[in-house]
C-alpha positions as CSV (number, residue, x, y, z in Angstrom):
1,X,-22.7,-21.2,47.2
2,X,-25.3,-23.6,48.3
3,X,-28.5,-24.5,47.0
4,X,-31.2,-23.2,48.6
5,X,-34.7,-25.0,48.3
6,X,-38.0,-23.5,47.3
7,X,-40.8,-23.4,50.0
8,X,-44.4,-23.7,48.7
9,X,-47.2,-21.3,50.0
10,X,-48.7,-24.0,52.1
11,X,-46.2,-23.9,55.2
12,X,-46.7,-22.2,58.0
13,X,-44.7,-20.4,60.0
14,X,-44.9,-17.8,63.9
15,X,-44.2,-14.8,64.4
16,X,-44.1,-12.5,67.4
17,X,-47.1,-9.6,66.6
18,X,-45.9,-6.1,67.1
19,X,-48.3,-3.8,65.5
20,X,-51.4,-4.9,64.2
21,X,-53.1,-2.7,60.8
22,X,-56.2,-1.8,60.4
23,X,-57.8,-4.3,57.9
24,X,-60.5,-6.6,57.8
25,X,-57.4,-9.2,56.8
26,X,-55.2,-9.9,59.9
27,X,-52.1,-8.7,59.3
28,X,-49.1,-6.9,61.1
29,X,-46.3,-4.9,61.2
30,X,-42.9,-6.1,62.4
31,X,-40.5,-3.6,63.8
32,X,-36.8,-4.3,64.2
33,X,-35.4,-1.7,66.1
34,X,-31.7,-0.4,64.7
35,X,-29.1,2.2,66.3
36,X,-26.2,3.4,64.6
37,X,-23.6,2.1,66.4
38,X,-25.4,-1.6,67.0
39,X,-25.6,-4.2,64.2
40,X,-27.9,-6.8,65.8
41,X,-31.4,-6.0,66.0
42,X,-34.3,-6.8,68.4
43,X,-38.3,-7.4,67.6
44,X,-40.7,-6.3,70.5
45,X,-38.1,-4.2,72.6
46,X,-37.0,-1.0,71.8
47,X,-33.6,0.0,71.5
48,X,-32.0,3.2,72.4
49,X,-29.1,5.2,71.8
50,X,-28.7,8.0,73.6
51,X,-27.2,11.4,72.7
52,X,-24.6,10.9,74.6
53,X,-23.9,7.3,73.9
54,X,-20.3,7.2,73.4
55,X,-19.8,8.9,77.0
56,X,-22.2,5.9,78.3
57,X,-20.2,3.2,76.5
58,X,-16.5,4.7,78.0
59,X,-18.3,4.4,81.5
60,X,-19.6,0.8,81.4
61,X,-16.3,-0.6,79.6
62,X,-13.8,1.1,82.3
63,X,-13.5,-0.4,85.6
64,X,-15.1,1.6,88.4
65,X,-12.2,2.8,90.3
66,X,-10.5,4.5,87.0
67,X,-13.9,6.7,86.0
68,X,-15.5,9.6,87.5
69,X,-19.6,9.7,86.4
70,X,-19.4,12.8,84.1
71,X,-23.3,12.7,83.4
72,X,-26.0,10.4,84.0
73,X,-28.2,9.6,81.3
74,X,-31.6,8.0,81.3
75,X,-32.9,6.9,77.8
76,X,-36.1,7.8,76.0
77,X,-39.1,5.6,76.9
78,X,-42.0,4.9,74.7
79,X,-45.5,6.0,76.2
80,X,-47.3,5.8,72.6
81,X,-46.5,3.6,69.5
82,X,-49.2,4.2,66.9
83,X,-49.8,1.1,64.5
84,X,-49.4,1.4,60.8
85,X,-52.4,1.3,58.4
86,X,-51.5,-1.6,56.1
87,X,-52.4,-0.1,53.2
88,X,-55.1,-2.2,51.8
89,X,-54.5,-2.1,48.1
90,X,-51.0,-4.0,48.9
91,X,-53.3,-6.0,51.5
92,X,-55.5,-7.3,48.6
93,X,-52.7,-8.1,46.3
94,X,-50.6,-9.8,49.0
95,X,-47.3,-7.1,48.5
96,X,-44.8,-7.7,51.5
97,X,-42.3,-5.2,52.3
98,X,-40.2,-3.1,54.3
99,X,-39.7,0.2,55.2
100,X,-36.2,1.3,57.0
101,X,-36.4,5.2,58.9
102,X,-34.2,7.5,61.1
103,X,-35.2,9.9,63.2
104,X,-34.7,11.8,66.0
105,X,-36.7,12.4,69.7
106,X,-36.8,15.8,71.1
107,X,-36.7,17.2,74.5
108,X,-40.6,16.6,74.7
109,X,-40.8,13.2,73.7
110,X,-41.4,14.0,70.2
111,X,-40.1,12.1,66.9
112,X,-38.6,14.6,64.6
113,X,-37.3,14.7,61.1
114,X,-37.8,10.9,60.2
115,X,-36.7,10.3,57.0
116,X,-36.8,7.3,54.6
117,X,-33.7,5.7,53.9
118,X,-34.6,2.8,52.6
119,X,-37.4,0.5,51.6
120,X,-38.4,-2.5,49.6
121,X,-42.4,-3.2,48.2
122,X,-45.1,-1.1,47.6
123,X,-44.3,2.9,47.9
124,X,-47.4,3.1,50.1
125,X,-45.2,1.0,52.8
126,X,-43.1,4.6,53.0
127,X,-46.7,6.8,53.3
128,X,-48.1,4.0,55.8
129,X,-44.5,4.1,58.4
130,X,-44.1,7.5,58.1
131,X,-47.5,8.7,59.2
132,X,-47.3,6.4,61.8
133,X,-44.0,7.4,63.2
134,X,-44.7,11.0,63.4
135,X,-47.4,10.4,66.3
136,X,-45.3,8.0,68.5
137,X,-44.8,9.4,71.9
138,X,-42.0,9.0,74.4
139,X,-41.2,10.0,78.1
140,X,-38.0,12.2,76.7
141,X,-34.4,11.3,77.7
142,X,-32.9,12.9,80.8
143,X,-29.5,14.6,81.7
144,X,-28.3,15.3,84.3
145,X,-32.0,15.9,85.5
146,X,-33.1,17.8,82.6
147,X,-34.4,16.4,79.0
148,X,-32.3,15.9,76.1
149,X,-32.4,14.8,72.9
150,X,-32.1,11.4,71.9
151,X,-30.3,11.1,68.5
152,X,-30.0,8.8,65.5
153,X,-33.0,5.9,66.4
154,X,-33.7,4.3,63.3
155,X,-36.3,1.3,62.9
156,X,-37.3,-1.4,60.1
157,X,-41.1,-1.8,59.7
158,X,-41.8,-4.8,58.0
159,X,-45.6,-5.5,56.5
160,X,-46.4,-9.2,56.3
161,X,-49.6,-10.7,56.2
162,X,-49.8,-14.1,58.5
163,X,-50.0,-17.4,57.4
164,X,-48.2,-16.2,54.0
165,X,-45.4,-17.6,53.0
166,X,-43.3,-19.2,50.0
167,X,-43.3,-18.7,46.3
168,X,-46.4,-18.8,43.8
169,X,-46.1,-20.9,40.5
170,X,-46.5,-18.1,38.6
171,X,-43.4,-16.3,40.6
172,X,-41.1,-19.7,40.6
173,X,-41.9,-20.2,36.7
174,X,-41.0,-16.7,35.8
175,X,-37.8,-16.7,38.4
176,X,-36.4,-19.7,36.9
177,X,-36.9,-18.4,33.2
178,X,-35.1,-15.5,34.7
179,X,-32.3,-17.6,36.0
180,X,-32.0,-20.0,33.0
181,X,-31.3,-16.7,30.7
182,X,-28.8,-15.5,33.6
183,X,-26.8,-19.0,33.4
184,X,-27.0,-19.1,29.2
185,X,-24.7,-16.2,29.4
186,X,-27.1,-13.4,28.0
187,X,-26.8,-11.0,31.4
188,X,-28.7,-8.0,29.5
189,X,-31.9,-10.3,28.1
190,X,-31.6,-11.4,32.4
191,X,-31.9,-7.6,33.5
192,X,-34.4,-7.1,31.2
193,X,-36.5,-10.3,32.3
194,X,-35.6,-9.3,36.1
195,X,-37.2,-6.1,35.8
196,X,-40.1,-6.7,34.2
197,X,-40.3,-9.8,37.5
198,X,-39.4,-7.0,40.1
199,X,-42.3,-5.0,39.0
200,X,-44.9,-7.2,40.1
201,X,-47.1,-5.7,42.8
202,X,-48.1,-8.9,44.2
203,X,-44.7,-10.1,45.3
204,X,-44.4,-11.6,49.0
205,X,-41.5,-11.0,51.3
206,X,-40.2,-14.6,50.4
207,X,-40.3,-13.8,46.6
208,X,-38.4,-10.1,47.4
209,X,-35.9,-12.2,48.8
210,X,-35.0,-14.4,45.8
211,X,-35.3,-11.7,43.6
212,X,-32.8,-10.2,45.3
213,X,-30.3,-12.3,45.5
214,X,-31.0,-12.5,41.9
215,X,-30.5,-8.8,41.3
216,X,-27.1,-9.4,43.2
217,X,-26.1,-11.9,40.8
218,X,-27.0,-10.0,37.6
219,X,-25.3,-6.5,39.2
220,X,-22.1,-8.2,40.2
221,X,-21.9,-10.3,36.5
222,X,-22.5,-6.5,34.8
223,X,-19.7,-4.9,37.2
224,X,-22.0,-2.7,39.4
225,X,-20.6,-2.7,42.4
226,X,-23.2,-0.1,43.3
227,X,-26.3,-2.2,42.3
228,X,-25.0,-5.3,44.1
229,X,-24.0,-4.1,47.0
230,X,-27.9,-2.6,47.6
231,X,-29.1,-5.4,46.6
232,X,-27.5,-7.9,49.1
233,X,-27.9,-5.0,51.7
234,X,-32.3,-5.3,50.8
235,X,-31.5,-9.2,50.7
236,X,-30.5,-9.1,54.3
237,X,-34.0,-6.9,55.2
238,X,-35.7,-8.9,53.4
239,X,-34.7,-12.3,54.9
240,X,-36.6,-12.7,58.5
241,X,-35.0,-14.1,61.5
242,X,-33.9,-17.4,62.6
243,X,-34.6,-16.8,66.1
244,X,-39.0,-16.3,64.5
245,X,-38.3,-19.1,62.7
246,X,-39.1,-17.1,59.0
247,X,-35.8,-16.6,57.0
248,X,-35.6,-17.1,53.8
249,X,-32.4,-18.8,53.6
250,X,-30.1,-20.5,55.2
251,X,-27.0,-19.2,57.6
252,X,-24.8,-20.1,54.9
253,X,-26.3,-18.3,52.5
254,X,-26.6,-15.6,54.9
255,X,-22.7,-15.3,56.1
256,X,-21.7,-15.2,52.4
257,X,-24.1,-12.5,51.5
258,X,-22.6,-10.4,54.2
259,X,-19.1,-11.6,53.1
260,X,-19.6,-10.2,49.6
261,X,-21.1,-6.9,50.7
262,X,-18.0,-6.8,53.2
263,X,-15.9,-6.9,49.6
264,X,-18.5,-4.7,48.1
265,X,-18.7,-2.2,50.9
266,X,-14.6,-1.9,50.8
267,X,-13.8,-1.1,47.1
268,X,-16.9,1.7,47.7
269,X,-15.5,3.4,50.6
270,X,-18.4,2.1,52.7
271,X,-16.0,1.7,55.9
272,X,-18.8,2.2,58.3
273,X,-21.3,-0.6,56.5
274,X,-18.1,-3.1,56.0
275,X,-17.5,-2.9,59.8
276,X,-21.0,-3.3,60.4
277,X,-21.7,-6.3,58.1
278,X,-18.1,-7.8,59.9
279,X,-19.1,-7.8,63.4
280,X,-22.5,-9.6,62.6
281,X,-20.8,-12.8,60.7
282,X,-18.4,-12.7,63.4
283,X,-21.2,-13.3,65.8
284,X,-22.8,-16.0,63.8
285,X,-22.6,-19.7,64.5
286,X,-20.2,-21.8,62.3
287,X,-19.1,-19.1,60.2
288,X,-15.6,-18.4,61.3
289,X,-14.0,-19.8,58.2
290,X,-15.4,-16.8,56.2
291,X,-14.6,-14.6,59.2
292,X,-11.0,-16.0,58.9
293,X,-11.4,-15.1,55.1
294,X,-12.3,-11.6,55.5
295,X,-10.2,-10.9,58.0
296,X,-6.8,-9.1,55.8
297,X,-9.8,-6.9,53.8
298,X,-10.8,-5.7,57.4
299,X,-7.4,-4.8,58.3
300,X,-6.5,-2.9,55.0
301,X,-9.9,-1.3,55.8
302,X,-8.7,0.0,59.6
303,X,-5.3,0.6,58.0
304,X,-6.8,2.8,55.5
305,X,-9.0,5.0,58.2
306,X,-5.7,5.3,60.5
307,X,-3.8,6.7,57.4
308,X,-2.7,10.1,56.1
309,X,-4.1,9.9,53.1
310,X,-7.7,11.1,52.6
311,X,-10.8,8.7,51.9
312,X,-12.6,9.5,48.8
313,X,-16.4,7.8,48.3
314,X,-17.7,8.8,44.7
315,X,-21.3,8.9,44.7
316,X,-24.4,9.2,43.0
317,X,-28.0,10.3,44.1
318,X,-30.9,8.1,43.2
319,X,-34.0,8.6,42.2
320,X,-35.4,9.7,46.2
321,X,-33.0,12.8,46.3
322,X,-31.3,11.8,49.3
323,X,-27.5,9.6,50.2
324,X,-26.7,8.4,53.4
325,X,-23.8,7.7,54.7
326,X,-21.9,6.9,58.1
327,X,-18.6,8.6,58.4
328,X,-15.0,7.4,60.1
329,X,-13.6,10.3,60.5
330,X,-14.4,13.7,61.9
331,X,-13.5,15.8,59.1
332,X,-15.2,15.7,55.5
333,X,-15.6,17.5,52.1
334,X,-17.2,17.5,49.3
335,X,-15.7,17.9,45.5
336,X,-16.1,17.7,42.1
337,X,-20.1,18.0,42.6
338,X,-21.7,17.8,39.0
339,X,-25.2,19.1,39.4
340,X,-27.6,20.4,42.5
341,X,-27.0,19.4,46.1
342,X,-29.3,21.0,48.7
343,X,-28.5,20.4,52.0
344,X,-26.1,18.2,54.2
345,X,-27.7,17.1,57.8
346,X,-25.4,15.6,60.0
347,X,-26.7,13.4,62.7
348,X,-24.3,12.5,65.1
349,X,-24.6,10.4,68.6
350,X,-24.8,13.8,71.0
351,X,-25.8,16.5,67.9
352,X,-26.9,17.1,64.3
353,X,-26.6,20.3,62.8
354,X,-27.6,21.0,58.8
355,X,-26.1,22.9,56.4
356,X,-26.0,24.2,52.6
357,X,-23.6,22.3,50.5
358,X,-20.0,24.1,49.3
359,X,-17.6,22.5,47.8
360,X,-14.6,22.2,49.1
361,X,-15.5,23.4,52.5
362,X,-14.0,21.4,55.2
363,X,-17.0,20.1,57.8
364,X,-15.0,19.6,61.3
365,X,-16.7,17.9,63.8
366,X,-16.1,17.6,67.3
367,X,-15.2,14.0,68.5
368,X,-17.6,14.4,71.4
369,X,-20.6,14.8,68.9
370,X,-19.6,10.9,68.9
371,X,-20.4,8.8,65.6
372,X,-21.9,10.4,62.8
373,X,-23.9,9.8,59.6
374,X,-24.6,12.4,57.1
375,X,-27.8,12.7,54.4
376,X,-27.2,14.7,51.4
377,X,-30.1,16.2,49.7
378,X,-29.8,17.2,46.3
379,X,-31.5,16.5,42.8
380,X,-31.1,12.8,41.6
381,X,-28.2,12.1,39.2
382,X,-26.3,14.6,40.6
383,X,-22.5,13.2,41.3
384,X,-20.0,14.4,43.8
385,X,-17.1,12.9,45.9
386,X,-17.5,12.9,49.2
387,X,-14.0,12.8,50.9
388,X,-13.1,12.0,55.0
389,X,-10.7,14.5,55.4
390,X,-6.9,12.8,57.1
391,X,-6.2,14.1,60.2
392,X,-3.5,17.4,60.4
């Protein structure tokens, strides 16, 4: 893995101004929009999926002589985009983060049911994007003349104060104490260290991001798949962009991060993420040796979605109550559920529907509801499988 050097506070760096908060401090908000069926991402320009996006993409891959226009669709458009409060306590104490949401935009031009599903730095991030979601306004998608629904947009807000950048001392002496335990061999005195580091609530987005890739380290040296694969997935958040000229490392590091998540992502029964995390390092520069590398663990993954045999992901809620995941198959189950689950909400390209939880019930879902992802609410710790039923 290469070495990647430290950068001290004093360099500068741009970046493009999206949403500006409310403090006496200038600061601002990033927002990198997401879809669910798109891996890149885009800062200052929204993008949409519509409801009916798997209908759109049939129509613009066919040639025009073999299709017949079933619908046409015209995306959501945004009239009003309220700007997050950066909260000032974080403000004060220079805490960077992120904040990842879903959410949904209703035949009025309303956002609907967002919901957290990730998010890295202070907790007040979550209260700040949330609030300021809620009140964004669009002109509503159309169908066939009449508005729709637009499902599944998701969007990273990321809180960053300009002109702020690099490691303090104090972080780099306590990071390489960290590390220097790590490399003696004595993982558990490491974790211990780490997590008295991580709860620091002055860290910067650059710090998050060594810290990280720390975490990764220490997860995948005690076995936890689990921890090490959220860890390189908040790494990647965390990093920046090439293209603004502010990430935190290097493409290298970058393509081997999403390399080991691809591995990661595979022995979970992630198929979705795997896929995800594949086609960006195949659209990096200089990277198609790990591409090449990859490439039999992709295939095993496609082989194992085209089989028989049904896909079992064992999982465990966290602490916020809620799982996420983004299915491969239009049939699913759950099993074996040790504790309380609430609901299941599944959120699809063209619908989303919600649920109680049974087990053993078989979910079928229609394959023009298009790509879905389902969120599981339930009380943390509880455990269940979650299986994608085989076709037949």
């Amino acid at each position: 893995m290469k070495a990647v050097q430290w950068k001290s506070k004093r360099n500068s760096f741009s970046h493009t101004q999206i949403y500006t908060a409310k403090q006496n401090k200038r600061v601002f908000v990033l927002a990198t929009l997401f879809t669910s069926l798109l891996a890149t991402s885009a800062v200052a320009q929204e993008l949409s999926i519509p409801c009916d996006e798997v209908e759109e993409k049939a129509l613009a891959e066919a040639k025009t002589n073999e299709v017949e226009r079933i619908s046409a669709f015209k995306p959501a458009t945004p009239l009003e985009r309220v700007d997050p409060r950066y909260p000032s306590s974080a403000a004060r104490k220079g805490r960077e983060g992120w904040v990842r949401l879903s959410y949904v935009i209703d035949e009025e031009g309303r956002v609907k049911d967002p919901v957290v599903e990730d998010f890295f730095g202070s907790p007040s991030f979550k209260r700040s994007a949330l609030s300021a979601v809620k009140k964004w306004q669009y002109n509503p998608a159309i169908k066939d003349g009449e508005p729709t629904q637009q499902c599944h947009q998701a969007v990273q807000m990321d809180f960053a104060l300009v002109g702020k950048t690099g490691a303090t001392r104090k972080f780099i002496k306590a990071y390489k104490n960290v590390d220097e335990i790590f490399k003696a061999g004595n993982v558990e005195a490491a974790d211990e260290a780490f997590k008295e580091l991580s709860s620091w609530d002055t860290l910067n987005r650059y710090e998050n991001a060594w810290l990280l890739s720390l975490e990764s380290q220490i997860a995948g040296a005690k076995g936890d798949i689990e921890r090490e694969a959220k860890s390189l997935s908040r790494l990647l958040a965390s990093n920046g962009q090439k293209r603004f000229n502010n990430a935190v490392f290097d493409d290298d590091y970058v393509a081997y991060a999403l390399q080991r998540k691809i591995l990661l992502d595979a022995q979970r029964g992630y198929y979705a993420e795997a896929l995800k995390s594949y086609s960006t390092l195949q659209e990096m520069e200089e990277q198609q040796a790990r591409v090449d590398e990859i490439a039999a663990i992709i295939q095993k993954i496609e082989t194992s979605i085209a089989s028989e045999n049904n896909l079992k992901v064992p999982v465990s809620i966290g602490d916020n109550g809620r799982w996420f995941h983004t299915l491969v198959r239009n049939k699913f189950a759950f099993n074996n559920i040790q504790g309380e689950l609430d609901t299941v909400e599944v959120r699809c390209d063209s619908h989303r529907e919600k649920f109680t939880v049974a087990e053993a019930h078989v979910w079928h879902i229609p394959q023009s509801w298009g790509q879905c992802q389902v969120m599981v609410k339930g009380d943390s710790e509880t455990k269940f499988d979650l299986v994608e039923v085989a076709k037949g």
